[in-house]
C-alpha positions as CSV (number, residue, x, y, z in Angstrom):
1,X,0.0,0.0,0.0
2,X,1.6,3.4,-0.9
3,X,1.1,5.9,1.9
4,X,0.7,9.5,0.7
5,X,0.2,12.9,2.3
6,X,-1.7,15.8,0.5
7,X,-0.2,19.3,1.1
8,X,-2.4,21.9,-0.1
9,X,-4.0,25.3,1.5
10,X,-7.2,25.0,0.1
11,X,-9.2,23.0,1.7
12,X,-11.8,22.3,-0.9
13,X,-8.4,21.0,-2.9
14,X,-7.4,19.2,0.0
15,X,-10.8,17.1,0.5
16,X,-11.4,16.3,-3.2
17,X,-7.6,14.7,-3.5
18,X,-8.3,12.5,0.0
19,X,-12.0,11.4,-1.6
20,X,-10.7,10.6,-5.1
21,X,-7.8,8.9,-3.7
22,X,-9.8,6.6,-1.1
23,X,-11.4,4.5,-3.8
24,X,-8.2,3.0,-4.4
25,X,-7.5,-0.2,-1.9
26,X,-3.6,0.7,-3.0
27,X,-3.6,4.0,-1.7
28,X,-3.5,5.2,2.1
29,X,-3.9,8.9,3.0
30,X,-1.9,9.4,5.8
31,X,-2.8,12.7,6.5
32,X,-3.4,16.2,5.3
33,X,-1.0,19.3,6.0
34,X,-1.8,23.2,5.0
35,X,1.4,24.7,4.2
36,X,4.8,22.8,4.3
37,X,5.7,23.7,7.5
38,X,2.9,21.4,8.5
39,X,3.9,18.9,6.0
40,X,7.6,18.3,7.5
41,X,6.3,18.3,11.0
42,X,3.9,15.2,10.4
43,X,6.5,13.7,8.5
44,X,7.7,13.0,12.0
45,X,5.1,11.2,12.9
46,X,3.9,9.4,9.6
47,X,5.8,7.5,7.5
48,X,5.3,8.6,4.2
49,X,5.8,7.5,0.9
50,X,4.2,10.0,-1.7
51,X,4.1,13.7,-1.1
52,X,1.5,15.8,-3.5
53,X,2.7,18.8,-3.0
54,X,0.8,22.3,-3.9
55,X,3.4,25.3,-5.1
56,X,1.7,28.3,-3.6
57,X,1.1,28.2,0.2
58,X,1.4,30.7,2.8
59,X,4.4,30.4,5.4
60,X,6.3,28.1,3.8
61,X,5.8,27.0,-0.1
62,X,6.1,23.5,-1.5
63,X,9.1,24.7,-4.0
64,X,11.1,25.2,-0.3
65,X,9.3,22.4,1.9
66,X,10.3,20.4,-1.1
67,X,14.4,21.3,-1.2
68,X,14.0,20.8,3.0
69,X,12.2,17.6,2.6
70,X,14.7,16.3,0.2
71,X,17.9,17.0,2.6
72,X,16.3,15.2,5.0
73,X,13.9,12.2,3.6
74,X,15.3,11.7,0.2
75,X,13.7,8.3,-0.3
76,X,10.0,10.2,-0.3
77,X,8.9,10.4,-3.4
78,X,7.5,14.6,-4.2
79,X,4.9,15.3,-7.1
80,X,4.3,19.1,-7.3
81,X,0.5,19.7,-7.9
82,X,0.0,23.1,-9.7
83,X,-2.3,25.1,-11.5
84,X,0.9,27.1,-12.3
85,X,2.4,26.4,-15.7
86,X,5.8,28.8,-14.5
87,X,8.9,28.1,-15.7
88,X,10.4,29.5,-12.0
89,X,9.1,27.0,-9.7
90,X,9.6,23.7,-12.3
91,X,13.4,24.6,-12.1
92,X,13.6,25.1,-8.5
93,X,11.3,22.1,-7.5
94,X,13.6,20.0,-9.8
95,X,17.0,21.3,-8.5
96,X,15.5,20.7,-4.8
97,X,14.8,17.0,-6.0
98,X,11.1,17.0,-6.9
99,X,10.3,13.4,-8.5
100,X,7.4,15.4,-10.6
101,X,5.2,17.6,-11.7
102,X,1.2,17.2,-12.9
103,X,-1.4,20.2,-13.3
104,X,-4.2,19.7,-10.9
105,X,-6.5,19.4,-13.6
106,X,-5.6,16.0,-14.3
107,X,-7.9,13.1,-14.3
108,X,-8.4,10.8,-11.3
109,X,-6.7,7.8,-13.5
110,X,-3.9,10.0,-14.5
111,X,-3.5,11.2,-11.1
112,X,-3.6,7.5,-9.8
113,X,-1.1,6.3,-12.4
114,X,1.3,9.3,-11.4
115,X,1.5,8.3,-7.9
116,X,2.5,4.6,-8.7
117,X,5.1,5.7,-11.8
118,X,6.8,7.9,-9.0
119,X,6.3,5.7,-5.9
120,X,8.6,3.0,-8.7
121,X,11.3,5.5,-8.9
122,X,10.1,7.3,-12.5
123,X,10.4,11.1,-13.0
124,X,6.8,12.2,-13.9
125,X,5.9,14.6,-15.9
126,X,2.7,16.5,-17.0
127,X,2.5,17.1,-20.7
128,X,2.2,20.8,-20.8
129,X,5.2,21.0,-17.9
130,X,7.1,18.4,-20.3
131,X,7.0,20.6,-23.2
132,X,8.5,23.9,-20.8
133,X,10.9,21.6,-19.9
134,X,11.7,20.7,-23.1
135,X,11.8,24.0,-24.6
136,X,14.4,25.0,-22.3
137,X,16.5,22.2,-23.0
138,X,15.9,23.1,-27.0
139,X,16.5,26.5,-26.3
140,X,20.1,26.0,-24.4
141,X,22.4,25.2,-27.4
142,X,25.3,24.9,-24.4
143,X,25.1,24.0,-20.7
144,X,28.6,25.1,-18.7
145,X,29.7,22.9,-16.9
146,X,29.4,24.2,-13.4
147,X,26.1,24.9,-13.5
148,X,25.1,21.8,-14.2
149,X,27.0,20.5,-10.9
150,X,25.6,23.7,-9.0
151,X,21.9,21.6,-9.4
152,X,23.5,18.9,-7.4
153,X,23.1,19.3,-3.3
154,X,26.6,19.3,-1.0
155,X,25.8,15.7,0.2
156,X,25.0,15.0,-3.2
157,X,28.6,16.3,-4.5
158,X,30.6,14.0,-1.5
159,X,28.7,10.9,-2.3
160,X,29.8,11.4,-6.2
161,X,33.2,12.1,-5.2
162,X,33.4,8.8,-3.2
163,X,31.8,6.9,-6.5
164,X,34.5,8.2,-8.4
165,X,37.0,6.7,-6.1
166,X,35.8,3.6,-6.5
167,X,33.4,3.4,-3.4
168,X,30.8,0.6,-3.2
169,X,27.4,1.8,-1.4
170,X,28.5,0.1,1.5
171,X,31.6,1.9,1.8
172,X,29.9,5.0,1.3
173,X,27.3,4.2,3.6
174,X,29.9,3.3,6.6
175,X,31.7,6.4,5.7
176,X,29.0,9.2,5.8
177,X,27.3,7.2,8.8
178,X,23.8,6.9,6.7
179,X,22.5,3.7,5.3
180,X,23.1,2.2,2.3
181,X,19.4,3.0,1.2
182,X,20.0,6.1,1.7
183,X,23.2,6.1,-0.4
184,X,21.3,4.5,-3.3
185,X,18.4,7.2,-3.5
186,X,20.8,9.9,-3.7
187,X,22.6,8.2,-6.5
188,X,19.9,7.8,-8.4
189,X,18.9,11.6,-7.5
190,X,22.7,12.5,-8.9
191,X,22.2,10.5,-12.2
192,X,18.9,11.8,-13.1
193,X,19.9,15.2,-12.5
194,X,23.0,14.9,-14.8
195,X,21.0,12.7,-17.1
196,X,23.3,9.8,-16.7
197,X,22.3,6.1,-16.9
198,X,24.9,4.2,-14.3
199,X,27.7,4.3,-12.1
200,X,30.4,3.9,-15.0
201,X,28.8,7.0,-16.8
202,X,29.1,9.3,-13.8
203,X,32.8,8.5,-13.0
204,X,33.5,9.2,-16.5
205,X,31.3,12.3,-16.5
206,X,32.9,13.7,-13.6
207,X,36.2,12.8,-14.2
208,X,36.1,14.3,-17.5
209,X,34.6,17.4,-15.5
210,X,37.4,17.8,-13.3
211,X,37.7,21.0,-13.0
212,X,34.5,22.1,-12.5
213,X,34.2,19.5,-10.3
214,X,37.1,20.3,-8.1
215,X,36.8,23.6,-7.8
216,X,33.2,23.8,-6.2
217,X,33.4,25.4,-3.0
218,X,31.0,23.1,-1.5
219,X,33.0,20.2,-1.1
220,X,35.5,19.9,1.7
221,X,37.8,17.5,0.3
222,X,39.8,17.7,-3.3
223,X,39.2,15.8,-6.0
């Protein structure tokens, strides 16, 4: 059973998501939070497996709740729910790990189907946010370098230097002092972010990257 939280300041939003979602023996709504403040304190208490996640809230949005999240429960899956088609917050929410993004005009099957695709590890993508993703890919004829290692977090940078030494998940794990569960979510965070199929293709990425690489500032080691 996949265990999800709805985050979303509306409350009309809010009850429709828990109703549609009941009818589904596969799906468990383990609560309901207002803004993402909410949302990280009852990720305390429940565990949680799917986030839907609305952009806009007061206190704290789900762009930031998201990047705070991430740092801290990185195997939780994120879909950001928007009626917002804005180029801003897709780039952000993906940068801060977001697993995806659907408009909340979608259909209770497409909604359904989202959940599952992301709860398996798939990035998820609505089609009109697929196409403003796409477009800015199209419209980038050249990506330096350091920007593209500026989308990847600090602990996301160590655990890729220790890959390129040579590091099995274990390793890393016993190094870092997290679990090796932990070390295999952010990996696959790291390679879908560079756009990278494996291990091999990262240390040859990065290697051949070096100096970008070694010169970011938020490492505390050399490379």
């Amino acid at each position: 059973m996949i265990k999800v939280l709805i985050v979303d300041d509306q409350a009309l939003i809010r009850e429709g998501l828990n109703m549609m979602l009941s009818l589904y023996e596969d799906i468990h709504i383990i609560g309901e939070a207002i803004n993402g403040q909410e949302a990280i304190k009852l990720l305390q208490e429940k565990e949680t497996d799917v986030i839907l996640m609305d952009i806009r809230m007061p206190i704290m949005d789900g762009v930031e709740a998201t990047r705070i999240i991430k740092e801290k429960y990185p195997h939780i899956k994120i879909i950001i729910l928007t009626t917002f088609n804005e180029d801003e917050y897709i780039f952000q929410g993906l940068n801060y790990g977001a697993d995806g993004y659907i408009l909340k005009d979608v259909s209770s099957k497409e909604l359904i189907n989202s959940i599952k695709s992301v709860y398996r590890g798939d990035m998820l993508f609505h089609g009109e946010v697929a196409k403003t993703i796409a477009g800015a890919i199209k419209g980038s004829k050249t990506i330096k370098k350091e920007s593209i290692l500026e989308s990847l977090t600090p602990r996301e940078l160590e655990i890729a230097k220790l890959v390129v030494g040579g590091r099995s998940n274990k390793e890393i794990a016993d190094i870092l002092y997290i679990t090796e569960g932990t070390v295999k979510n952010h990996i696959s965070r790291i390679l879908s972010k560079l756009g990278l199929r494996d291990r091999t293709q990262l240390a040859i990425y990065l290697k051949n990257h070096g100096q970008a690489f070694e010169s970011d500032t938020r490492l505390n080691h050399n490379f």
